[in-house]
N, C-alpha and C positions, 0 to 999 in steps of 0.2 A: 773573780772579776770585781773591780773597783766602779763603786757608782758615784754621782753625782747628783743632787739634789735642786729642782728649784723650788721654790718654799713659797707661800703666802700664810703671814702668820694676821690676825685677828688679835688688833692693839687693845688698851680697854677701853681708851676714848672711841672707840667705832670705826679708828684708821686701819690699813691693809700696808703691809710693810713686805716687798718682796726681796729675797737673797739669794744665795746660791751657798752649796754647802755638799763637802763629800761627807757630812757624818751628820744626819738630821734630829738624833734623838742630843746629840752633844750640841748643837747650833741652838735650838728649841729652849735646853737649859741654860744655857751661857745669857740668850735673851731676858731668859725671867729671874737670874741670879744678878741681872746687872753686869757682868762681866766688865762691858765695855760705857764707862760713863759717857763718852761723845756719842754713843750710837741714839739712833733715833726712838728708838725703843725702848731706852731706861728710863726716861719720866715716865713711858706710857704701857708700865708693867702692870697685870700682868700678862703676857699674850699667848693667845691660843695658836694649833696648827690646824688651819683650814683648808689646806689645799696642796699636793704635794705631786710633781712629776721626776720621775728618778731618767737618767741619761747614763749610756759608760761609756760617752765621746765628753771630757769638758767642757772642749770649744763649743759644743753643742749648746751643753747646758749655760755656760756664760751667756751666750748669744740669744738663747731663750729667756732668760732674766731679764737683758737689757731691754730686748721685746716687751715684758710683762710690764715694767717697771714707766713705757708708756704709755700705758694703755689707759683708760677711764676706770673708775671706782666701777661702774654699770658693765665694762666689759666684764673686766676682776671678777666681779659679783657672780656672772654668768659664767665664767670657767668654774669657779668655787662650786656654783649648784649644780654645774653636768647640761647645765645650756649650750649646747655643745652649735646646735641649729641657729642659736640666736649670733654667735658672734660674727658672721659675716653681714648681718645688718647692722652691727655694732659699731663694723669697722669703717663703713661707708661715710664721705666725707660729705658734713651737714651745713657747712659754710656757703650762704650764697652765692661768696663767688668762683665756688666749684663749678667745673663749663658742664656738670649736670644739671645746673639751676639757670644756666644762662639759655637764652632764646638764641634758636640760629639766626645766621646773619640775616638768609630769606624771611624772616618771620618780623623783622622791624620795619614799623610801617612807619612811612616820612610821610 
C-alpha cells in the first residue's frame, strides 16, 4: 500500500513550511541538501520534521495540505504539540465584523 505524506518541517529562522510527499525521509533530505534553489526552504536550511500525518487517498492528502498551508503559525503550532482540543477555538473567526460580534437588530437602541 502507497502512502502519502503531509509534512510540517521546522525552518531555522523559526518558519513552518508545509508540503506533501509520498516519500518523507527523501522530501526531508532534498530540503536540507538544497535540492531545489527556488524553494522556500533553501536560504532557510537547515530544517527539521516536526509534525507528520501519512494518507493512502492522495487527493486526500493534497486537500489536507492546502488546508494546513492556511492555517495561523498558533494553529500549526497546536497540531505540532497534540493540541488537538485547542484547534477548534483556533478556528473560530476573530474579526469583528463576524455576525458573532455583531449586536442583534433588536438590541440597537435609537
Amino acid at each position: 500500500m502507497k502512502f502519502y505524506y503531509v509534512y510540517i518541517l521546522l525552518c531555522n529562522d523559526d518558519t513552518l513550511y508545509v508540503g506533501v510527499t509520498s516519500d518523507i525521509n527523501r522530501r526531508v533530505m532534498e530540503h536540507n541538501a538544497g535540492k531545489y534553489p527556488e524553494a522556500y526552504t533553501h536560504s532557510r536550511r537547515s530544517v527539521s520534521l516536526v509534525f507528520y500525518q501519512d494518507f493512502t487517498n492522495p487527493n486526500q492528502a493534497i486537500e489536507f495540505e492546502k488546508k494546513l498551508k492556511k492555517w495561523s503559525r498558533v494553529k500549526k503550532q497546536a497540531l505540532i504539540d497534540g493540541g488537538f482540543e485547542m484547534l477548534q477555538d483556533l478556528s473560530e473567526c476573530r474579526n469583528a465584523t463576524h455576525h458573532k460580534y455583531k449586536p442583534d437588530e433588536g438590541d440597537i437602541e435609537e
